[in-house]
C-alpha positions, 0 to 999 in steps of 0.5 A: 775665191769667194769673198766673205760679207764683211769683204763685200760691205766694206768694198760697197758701203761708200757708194751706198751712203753716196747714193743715198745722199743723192736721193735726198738732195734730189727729193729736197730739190722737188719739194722745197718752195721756188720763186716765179721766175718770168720769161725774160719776154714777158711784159708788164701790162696795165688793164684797166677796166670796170673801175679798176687798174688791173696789173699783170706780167704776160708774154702774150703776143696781142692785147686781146690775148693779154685779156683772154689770159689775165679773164677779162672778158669782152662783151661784143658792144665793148670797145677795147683800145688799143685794138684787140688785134694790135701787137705788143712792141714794147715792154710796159703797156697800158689797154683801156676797156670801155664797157658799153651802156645802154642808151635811149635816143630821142629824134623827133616822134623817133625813139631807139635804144642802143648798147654803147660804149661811146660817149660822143653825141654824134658818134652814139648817133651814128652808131644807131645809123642815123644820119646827124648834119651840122645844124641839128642840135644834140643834148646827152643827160643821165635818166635819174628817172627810172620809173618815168623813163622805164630804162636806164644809161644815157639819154640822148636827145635831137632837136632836127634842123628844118631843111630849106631850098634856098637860091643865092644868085642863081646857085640852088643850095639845100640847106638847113636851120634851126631858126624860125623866121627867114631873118633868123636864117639869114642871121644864122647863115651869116648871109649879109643882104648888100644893096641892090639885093633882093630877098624872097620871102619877107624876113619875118616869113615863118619857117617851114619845112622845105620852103624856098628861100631866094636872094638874088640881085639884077646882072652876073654873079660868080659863084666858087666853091671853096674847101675848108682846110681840117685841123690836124689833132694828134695823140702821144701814145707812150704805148707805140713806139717812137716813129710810130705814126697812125690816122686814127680818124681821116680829116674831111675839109669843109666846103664854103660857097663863095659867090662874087660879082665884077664891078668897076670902081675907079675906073678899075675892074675888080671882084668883089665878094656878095657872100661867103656861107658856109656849106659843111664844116671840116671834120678834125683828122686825128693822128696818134703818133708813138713816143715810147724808146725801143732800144738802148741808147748805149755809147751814144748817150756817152757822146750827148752827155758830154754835149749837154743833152739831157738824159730824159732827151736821149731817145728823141736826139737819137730818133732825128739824128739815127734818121737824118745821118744814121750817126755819121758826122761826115755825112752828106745829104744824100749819101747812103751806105756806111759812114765816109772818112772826112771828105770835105763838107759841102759849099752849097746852101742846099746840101745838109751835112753832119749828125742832123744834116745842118744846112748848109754845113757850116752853120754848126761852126757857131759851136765851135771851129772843129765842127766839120768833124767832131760830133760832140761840137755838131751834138751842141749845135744840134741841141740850140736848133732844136731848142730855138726852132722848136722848144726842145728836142721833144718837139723836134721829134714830134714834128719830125715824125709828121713831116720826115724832116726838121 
């Protein structure tokens, strides 16, 4: 039988008003206005470049295409740090851009000119491939003028050393100075002239480019050559993570020439030192270790509250003690694997027992009689040793990062 209109309208006029609602929802979704919403990967990123602090939220997996994201562009004399190539570990990072300027170098009748970023004297030197010794004398200035000079940036001036060829007891050095007589050299040199030394040329001889100079004395003379221990700087980076420990810059030791000669006095025979000069001096070895925390402390900050630890030490305490126990209060040095029950703490002198491998064991019951076992007594011990022996656990750490102990 057939339906009449009003029939069909009433049978299908709920679903039509339902889908017209649905088309207006729908359409109100599209075009009402959204928040950015970041992905929970992206990291909070700090570049600063050309005089400014440019902030950016990123994903990017690289500093360099941090840069290429956020425009900035790189020049190829830029230097960018940390290396465009460095990965991004941890959620807040810093990347300084250094332009380069130009700079005008003066050697002698010499004259270079360079793009740069570096500030150095001796590093602006070697990046124009020159070949720069202990004895010359660097002096950088700003050319204010322009018109004179005909250019603009750094101005780097070399006053060369002389070379010399000097004999000290039969041993024949080349050497160099800046002083202009042979006296000033020796002064310079720190060469001492004993009795019974003699001196070629005259002290008040001139200087002159690759004249010999010869100190030498009757009989036998040992002669040594000694290293120069390098100094060991580091550089805390919150932008590596803790643990991180990289050579930035290889230390050089220095040499020293150490020349001595036997004699008797009374009635002993002994060794005694002629001179001591100086050859080359030791190049600084510069490290950059990571001070950033990458994981959350969780339950663990629990238990270093309760013994006293503060907050703002958590990431460090946690660093020594996940590496010398990996959290385990009945562990013995040596041990691997997962966490023993209790089985009794060490005797020996040389074996490290408990949360930070106190050695022996039972000096930890100075904070307390249950110390063999509760972590929170082993916590207070550890903290005195890291603030006795080291200031603090700050400084635990870093010494820890170095030498993989403490």
């Amino acid at each position: 039988m057939k339906q009449s209109y009003q029939q069909f309208e009433l049978r299908y006029f709920p679903w039509a008003v339902f889908g017209i609602l649905a088309l207006a929802v729908c359409l109100s979704w599209l075009f009402l206005p959204r928040a950015t919403v970041h992905a929970a990967n992206d990291r909070l990123i700090t570049i600063y470049h050309d005089g400014q602090a440019q902030v950016v939220s990123s994903s990017a997996a690289t500093v360099g295409e941090v840069l290429q994201r956020a425009g900035v562009s790189v020049g190829a004399h830029d230097l960018v740090e940390p290396d465009p190539a460095t990965k991004l570990a941890v959620s807040n990072f810093n990347i300084n851009v250094y332009r380069a300027e130009p700079v005008t170098i003066i050697d002698g009748s010499a004259r270079y000119h360079i793009l740069t970023p570096l500030t150095g004297d001796r590093q602006i030197a070697e990046a124009a491939g020159l070949t720069i010794y202990d004895e010359d004398i660097l002096t950088t200035s700003r050319i204010d003028d322009f018109v004179g000079q005909g250019t603009i940036g750094l101005l780097l001036t070399i006053k060369r050393s002389t070379p010399l060829k000097v004999v000290l007891y039969d041993k024949s050095l080349d050497m160099r100075t800046q002083a202009t007589t042979v006296g000033g050299f020796l002064q310079e040199k720190n060469i001492t002239l004993n009795p019974g030394d003699k001196l070629f040329p005259d002290a008040s001889t001139p200087i002159t480019a690759g004249m010999a100079v010869a100190v030498y004395r009757d009989g036998s003379q040992l002669v040594r050559q000694v290293a120069v221990p390098f100094v060991t700087r580091r550089i805390y980076d919150a932008n590596q993570l803790l643990g991180y420990r990289q050579v930035q810059t290889p230390g050089v030791p220095g040499q020293r020439l150490v020349i001595s000669e036997t004699q008797t006095k009374n009635g002993r025979t002994v060794q005694v030192e002629l001179q001591s000069v100086a050859l080359s001096q030791p190049t600084d070895q510069v490290e950059v270790i990571g001070t950033k925390a990458n994981t959350s402390i969780g339950d663990k900050g629990v238990a270093m509250n309760l013994a006293g630890i503060s907050p703002g030490n958590y990431q460090y305490a946690d660093y020594i003690i996940s590496h010398e126990s990996g959290w385990c209060a009945t562990k013995w040095q040596g041990q691997w694997g997962g966490c023993p029950a209790y089985h009794g703490t060490p005797t020996s002198s040389y074996v490290g027992y408990g949360l930070c491998q106190a050695t022996p064991g039972y000096k930890m019951q100075t904070a307390g009689t249950d110390w063999a076992t509760n972590p929170i007594t082993q916590l207070k011990w550890c903290t005195n040793y890291a603030n006795a022996k080291y200031g603090g656990w700050y400084n635990a750490y870093l010494h820890w990062v170095v030498y993989h102990s403490w």
